[in-house]
C-alpha positions as CSV (number, residue, x, y, z in Angstrom):
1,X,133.8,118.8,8.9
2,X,131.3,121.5,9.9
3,X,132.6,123.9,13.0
4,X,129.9,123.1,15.7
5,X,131.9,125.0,18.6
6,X,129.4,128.3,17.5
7,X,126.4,126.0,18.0
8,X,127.7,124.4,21.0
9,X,128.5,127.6,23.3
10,X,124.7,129.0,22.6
11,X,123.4,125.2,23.5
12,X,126.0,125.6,27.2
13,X,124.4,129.4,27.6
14,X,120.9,128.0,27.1
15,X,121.4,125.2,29.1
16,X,123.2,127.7,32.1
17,X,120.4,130.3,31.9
18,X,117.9,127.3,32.7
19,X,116.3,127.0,36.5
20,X,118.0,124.2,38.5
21,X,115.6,121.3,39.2
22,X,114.3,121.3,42.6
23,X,116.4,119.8,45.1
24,X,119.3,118.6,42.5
25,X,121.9,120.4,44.3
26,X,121.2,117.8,47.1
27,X,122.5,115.0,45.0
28,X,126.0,113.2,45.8
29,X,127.9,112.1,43.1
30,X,126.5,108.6,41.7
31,X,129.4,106.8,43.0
32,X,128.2,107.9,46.6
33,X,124.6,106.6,45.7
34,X,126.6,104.1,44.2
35,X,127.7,102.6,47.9
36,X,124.2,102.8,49.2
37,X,122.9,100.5,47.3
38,X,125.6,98.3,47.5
39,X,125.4,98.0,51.0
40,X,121.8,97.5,50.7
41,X,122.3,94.4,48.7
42,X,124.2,93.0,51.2
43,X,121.9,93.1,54.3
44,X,119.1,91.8,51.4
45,X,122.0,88.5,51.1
46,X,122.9,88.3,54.9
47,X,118.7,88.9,55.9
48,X,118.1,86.0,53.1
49,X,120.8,83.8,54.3
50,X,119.2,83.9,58.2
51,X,116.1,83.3,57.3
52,X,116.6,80.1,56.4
53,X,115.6,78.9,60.1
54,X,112.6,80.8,59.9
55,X,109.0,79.1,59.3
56,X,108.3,79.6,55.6
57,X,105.3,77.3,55.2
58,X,102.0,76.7,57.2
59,X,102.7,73.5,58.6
60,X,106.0,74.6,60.1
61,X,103.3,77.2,62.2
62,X,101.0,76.6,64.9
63,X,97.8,78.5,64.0
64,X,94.6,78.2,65.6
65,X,92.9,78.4,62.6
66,X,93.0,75.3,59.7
67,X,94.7,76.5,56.3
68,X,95.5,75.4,53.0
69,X,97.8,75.8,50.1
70,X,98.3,74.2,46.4
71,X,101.4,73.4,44.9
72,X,103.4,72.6,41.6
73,X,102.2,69.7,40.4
74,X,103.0,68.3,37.5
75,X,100.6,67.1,34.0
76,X,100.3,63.8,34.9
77,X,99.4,64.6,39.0
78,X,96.7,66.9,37.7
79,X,95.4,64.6,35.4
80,X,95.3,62.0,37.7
81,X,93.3,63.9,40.3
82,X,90.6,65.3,37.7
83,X,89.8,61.5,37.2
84,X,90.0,60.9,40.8
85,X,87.2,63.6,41.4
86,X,85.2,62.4,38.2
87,X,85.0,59.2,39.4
88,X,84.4,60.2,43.2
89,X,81.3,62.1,41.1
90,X,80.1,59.0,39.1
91,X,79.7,56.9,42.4
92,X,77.7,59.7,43.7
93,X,75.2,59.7,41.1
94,X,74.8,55.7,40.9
95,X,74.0,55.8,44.3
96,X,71.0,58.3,43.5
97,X,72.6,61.2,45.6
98,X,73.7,63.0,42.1
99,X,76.6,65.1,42.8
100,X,78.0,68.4,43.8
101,X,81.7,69.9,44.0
102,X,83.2,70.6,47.6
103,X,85.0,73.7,46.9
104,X,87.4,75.8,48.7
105,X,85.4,79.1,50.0
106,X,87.4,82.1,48.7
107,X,85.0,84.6,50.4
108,X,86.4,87.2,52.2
109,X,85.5,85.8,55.6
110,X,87.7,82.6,54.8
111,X,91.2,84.6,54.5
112,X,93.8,85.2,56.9
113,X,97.0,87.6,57.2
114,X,99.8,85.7,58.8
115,X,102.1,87.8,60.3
116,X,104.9,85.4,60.4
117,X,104.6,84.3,56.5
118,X,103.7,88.4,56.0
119,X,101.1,87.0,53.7
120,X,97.8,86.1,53.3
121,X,96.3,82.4,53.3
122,X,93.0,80.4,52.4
123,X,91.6,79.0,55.3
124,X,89.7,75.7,55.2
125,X,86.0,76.1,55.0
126,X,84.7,74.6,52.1
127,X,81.4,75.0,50.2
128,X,79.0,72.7,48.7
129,X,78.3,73.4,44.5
130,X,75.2,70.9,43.6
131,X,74.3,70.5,40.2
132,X,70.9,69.2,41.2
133,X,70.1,72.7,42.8
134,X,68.6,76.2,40.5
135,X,71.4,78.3,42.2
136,X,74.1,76.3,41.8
137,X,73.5,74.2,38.8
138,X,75.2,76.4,35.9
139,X,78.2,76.9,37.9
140,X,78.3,73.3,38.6
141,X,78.3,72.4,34.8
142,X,80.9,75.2,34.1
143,X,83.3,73.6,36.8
144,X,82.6,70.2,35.2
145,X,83.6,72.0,31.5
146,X,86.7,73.6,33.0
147,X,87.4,70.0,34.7
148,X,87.1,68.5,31.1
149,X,89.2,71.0,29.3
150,X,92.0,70.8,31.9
151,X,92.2,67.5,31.4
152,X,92.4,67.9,28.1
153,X,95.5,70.1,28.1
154,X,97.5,67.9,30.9
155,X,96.3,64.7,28.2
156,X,98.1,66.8,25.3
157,X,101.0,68.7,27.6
158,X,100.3,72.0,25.8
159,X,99.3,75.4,27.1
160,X,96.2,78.1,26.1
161,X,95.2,81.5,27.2
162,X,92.4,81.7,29.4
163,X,90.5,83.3,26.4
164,X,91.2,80.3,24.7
165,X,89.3,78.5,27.6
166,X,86.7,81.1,26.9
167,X,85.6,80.7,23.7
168,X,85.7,77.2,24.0
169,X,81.8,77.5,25.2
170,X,81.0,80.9,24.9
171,X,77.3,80.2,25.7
172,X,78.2,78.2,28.6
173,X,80.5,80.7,30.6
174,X,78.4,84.0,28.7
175,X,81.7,85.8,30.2
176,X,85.6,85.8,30.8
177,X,85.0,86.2,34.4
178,X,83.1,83.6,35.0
179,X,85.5,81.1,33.5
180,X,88.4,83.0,35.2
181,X,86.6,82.5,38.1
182,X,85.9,78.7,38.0
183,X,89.7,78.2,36.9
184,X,90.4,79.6,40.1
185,X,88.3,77.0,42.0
186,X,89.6,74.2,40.0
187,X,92.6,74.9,41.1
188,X,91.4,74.9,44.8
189,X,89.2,71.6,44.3
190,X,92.6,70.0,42.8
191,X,95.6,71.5,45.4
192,X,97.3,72.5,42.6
193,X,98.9,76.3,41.3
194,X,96.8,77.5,38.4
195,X,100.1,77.7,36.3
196,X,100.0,73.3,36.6
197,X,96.6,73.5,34.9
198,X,98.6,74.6,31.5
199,X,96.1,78.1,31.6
200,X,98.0,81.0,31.6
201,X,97.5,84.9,31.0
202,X,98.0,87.0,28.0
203,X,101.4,88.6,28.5
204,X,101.3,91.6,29.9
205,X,104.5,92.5,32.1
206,X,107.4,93.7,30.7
207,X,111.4,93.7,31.9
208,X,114.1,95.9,30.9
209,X,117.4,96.0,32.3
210,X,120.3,93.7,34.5
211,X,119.3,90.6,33.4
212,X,119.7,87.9,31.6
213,X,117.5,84.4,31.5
214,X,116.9,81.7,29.2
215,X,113.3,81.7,27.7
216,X,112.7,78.2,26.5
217,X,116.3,77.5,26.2
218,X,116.8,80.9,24.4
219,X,118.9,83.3,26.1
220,X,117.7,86.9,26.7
221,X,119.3,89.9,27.4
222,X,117.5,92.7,28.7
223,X,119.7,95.3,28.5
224,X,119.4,94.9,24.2
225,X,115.5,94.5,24.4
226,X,114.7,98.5,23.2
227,X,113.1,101.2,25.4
228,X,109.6,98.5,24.9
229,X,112.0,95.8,27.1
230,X,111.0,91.7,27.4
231,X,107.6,90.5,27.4
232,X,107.3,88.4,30.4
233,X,106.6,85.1,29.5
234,X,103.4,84.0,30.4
235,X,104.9,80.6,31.3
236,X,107.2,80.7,34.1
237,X,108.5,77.3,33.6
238,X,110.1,78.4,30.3
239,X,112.2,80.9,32.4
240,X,115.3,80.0,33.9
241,X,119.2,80.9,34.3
242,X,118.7,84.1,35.5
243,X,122.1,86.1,35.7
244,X,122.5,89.9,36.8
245,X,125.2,92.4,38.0
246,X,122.3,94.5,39.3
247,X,122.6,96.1,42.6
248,X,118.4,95.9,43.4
249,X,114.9,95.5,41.4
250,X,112.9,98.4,40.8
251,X,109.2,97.7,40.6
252,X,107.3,100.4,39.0
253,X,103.2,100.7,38.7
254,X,102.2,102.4,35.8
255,X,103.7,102.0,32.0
256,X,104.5,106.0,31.3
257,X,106.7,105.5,34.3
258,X,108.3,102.7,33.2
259,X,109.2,103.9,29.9
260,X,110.6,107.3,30.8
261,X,113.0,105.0,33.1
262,X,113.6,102.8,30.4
263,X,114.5,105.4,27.5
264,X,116.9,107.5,30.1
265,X,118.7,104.2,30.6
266,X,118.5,104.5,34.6
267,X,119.6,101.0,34.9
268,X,122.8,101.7,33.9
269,X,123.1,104.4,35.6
270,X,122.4,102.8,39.1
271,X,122.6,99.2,38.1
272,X,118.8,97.6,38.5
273,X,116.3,95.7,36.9
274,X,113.3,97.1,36.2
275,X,109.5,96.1,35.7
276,X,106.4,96.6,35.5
277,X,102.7,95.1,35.1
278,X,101.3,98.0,33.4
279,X,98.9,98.7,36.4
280,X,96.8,95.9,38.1
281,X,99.6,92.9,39.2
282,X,99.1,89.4,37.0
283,X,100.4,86.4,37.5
284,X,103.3,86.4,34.9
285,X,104.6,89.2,36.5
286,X,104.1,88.5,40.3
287,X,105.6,84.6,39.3
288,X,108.6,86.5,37.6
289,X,109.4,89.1,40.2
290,X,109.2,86.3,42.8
291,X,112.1,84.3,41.2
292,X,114.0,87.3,40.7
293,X,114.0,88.0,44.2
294,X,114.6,84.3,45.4
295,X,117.2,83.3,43.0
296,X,119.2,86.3,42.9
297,X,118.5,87.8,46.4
298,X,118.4,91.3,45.4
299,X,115.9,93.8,47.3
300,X,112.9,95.1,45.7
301,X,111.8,98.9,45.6
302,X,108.5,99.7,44.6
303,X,107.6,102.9,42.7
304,X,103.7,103.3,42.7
305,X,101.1,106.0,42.4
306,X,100.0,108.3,45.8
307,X,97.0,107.1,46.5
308,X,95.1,103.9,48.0
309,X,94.8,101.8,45.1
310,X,98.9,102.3,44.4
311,X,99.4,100.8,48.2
312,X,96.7,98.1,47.4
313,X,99.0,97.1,44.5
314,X,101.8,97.2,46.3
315,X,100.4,95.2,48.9
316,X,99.1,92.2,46.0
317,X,102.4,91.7,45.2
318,X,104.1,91.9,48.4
319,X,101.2,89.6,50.6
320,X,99.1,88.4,47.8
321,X,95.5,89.0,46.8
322,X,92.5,87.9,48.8
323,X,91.7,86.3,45.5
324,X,94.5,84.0,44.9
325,X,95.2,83.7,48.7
326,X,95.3,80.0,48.0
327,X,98.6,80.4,46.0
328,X,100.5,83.0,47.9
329,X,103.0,81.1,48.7
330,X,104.2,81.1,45.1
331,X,102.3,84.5,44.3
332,X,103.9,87.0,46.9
333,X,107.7,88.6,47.3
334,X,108.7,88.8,50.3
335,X,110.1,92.2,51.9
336,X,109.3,95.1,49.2
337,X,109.8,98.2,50.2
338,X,107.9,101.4,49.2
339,X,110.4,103.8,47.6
340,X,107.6,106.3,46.3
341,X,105.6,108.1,45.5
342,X,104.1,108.6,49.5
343,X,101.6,111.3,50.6
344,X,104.4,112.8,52.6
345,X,106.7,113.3,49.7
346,X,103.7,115.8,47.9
347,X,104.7,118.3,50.6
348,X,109.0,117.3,51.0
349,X,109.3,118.1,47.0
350,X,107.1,120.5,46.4
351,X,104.5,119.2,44.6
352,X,102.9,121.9,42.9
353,X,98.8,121.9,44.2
354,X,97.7,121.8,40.1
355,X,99.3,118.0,40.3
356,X,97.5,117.4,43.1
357,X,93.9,115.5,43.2
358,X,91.3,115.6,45.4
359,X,90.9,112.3,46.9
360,X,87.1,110.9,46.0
361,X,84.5,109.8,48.9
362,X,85.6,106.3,47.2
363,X,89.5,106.7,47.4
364,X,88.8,107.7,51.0
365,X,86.9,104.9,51.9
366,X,89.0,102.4,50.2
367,X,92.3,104.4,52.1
368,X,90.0,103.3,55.6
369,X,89.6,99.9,54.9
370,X,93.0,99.6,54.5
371,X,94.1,100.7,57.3
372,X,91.9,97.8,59.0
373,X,94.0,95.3,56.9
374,X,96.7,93.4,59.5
375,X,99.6,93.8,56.7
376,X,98.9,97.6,56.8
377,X,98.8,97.3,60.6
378,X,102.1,95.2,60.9
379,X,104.4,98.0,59.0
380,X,103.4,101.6,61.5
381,X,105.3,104.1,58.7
382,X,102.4,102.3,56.1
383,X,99.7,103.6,58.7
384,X,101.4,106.8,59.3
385,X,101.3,107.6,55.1
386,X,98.3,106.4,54.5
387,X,96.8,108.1,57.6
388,X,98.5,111.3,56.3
389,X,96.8,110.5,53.0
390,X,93.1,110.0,54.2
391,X,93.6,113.2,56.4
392,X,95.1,115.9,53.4
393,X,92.7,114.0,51.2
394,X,95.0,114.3,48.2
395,X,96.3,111.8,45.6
396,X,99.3,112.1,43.1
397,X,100.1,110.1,40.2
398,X,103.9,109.1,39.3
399,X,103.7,111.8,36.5
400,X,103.0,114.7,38.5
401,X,107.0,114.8,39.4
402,X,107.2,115.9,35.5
403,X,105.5,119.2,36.6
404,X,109.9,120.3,37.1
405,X,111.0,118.3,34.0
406,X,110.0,115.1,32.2
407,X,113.6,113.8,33.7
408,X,113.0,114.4,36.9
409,X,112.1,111.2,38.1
410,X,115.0,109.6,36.5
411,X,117.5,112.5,37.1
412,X,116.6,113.5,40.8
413,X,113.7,112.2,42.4
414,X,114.9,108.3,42.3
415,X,118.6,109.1,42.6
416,X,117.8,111.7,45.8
417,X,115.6,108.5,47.2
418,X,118.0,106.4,46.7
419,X,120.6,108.4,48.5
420,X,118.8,109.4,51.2
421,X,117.5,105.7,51.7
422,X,114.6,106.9,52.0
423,X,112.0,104.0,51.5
424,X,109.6,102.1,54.2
């Protein structure tokens, strides 16, 4: 066998004569970190287990305003209430008033924070949609196509994209986000999720990490998935038995993020699950983390970008999108905290200023309005970051921690967080 000892004292010289990452020498030894997070698991058990007397639904709370919610129902409830609606439709029209859809408003003006639920809710103003009227009459028709389809799908119990919805009519709906759109309504007009109409998402999310679940009865371990991890299925009924020895979830923004954690194997490590929507939240993924955190009651640390827009995804997935407001009860995880990356760390690590960007008259703006927004309001170290944000006017992605190292974030940054339990 070849003598490496030559090769390996130049490789220990090299390695000595390099600079020390910033802050390393700060570290504790993992086991240290180790008890931290343990210890943080158990207040996320013993705050779950308490909570249990607290209201967790809208008619367990007295508010002055009227809401609404959907839930899981199931092929045959969704098929029954599309005919109920048809038919409510056919009366109209052979009494000679033709018809129109009473749908849900999802304007902004119709959505309330709830401080109690930490979310945000539909309230109940409706709006009329009648086909006999030159505004309204394609987007009548459309709903009545969606309607159709649906109905279709809950007939057949199978499931499509909602590009397969698309090109069903591609003259029709003219584009995706139209029939996105409409979906969303149905799904008001009906009081059901969106995931009972059988329409789902192209999968997006992935997983790597302390966890195992069954996918359609086949069992999946995440930890054996590759740096790429599990696709999260599209279908969160498919998903159950979830098992883990992990000691918290780490929710990451952006993909480059997630896959330096992945390759450096940081889950093992600090035991964790990690994932990631690759950017804008979608429904897979905000379904999946939700169960995670429910059925296995571990807390949830968010890793997202310095800027507005990382907050405002933080925020989707923690009180739900003024979109979907009518499912945030299923939508929206409860108690996420914001690890990194805040304004105020740009100055504690040293940021160099060349990773730093100037915040645009837009990112500013968008920084404002958010701190209007009651679930900013309801957390004061939130308003105090993002105040310090809008006033430096400078942003930082994930990636500018690579400027000491591409393993920084895995090797220092995260572990010195997690230490110093330093997250809001």
């Amino acid at each position: 066998m070849a003598d490496t000892t030559g090769k390996s004292k130049k490789r220990r010289r090299a390695d000595d004569g390099a600079p020390e990452l910033p802050f390393k020498k700060n570290l504790k030894p993992d086991s240290a970190i180790l008890e931290t997070l343990k210890s943080l698991q158990k207040s996320t058990i013993a705050a779950a287990s308490s909570s249990s007397s607290k209201p967790k639904s809208l008619s367990e709370l007295a508010l002055t305003a009227a809401c609404r919610e959907v839930t899981d129902q199931s092929p045959d409830s969704v098929q029954s209430n599309i005919e109920g609606v048809i038919l409510s439709l056919a009366r109209s029209i052979i009494a000679g008033n033709g018809f129109s859809f009473n749908v849900p408003s999802r304007a902004a003006t119709n959505q309330l924070y709830v401080p109690e639920l930490d979310r945000i809710v539909l309230k109940d103003k409706n709006t009329l949609r009648p086909f006999a009227n030159n505004s309204s009459v394609r987007k009548a028709t459309i709903t009545t196509k969606i309607l159709s389809l649906i109905h279709q799908l809950c007939l057949k119990n199978i499931h499509v994209t909602k590009r397969d919805l698309f090109y069903t009519d591609v003259k029709l709906f003219q584009d995706q986000t139209q029939s996105d759109a409409v979906l969303d309504d149905v799904s008001c007009v009906l009081g059901c999720t969106r995931s009972s109409l059988n329409v789902v998402a192209a999968e997006k999310g992935v997983v790597v990490g302390r966890l195992v679940f069954s996918d359609d009865g086949d069992m999946i371990d995440c930890t054996k998935m590759g740096i790429g991890g599990k696709a999260i299925p599209p279908n969160i009924d498919r998903v159950g038995d979830m098992q883990s020895d992990a000691l918290f979830i780490l929710l990451v923004e952006k993909d480059a993020a997630y896959m330096r954690l992945a390759e450096d194997r940081f889950y093992n490590r600090f035991p964790c699950i990690i994932v990631t929507a690759k950017g804008q939240p979608d429904v897979a993924t905000r379904l999946f983390l939700r169960k995670m955190k429910m059925e296995l009651k571990l807390p949830v640390l968010a890793l997202v970008d310095s800027d507005p827009y990382g907050l405002k995804i933080l925020s989707v997935y923690g009180c739900g999108s003024k979109n979907m407001s009518y499912d945030s009860a299923n939508l929206t995880t409860p108690d996420i905290k914001w690890l990194g990356v805040r304004p105020s760390d740009l100055d504690k690590y040293k940021i160099p200023e060349q990773c730093r960007l100037p915040m645009t008259e837009q990112d500013i703006k968008t920084g404002k309005d958010l701190l209007e927004e009651d679930f900013v309001k309801k957390n004061p170290a939130w308003v105090e970051e993002l105040t310090l944000m809008v006033k430096t006017k400078q942003k930082a992605e994930i990636q500018a921690l690579s400027s000491f190292g591409f393993q920084y974030l895995s090797e220092v940054y995260l572990p010195l967080k997690l230490q110093q339990q330093d997250w809001i």
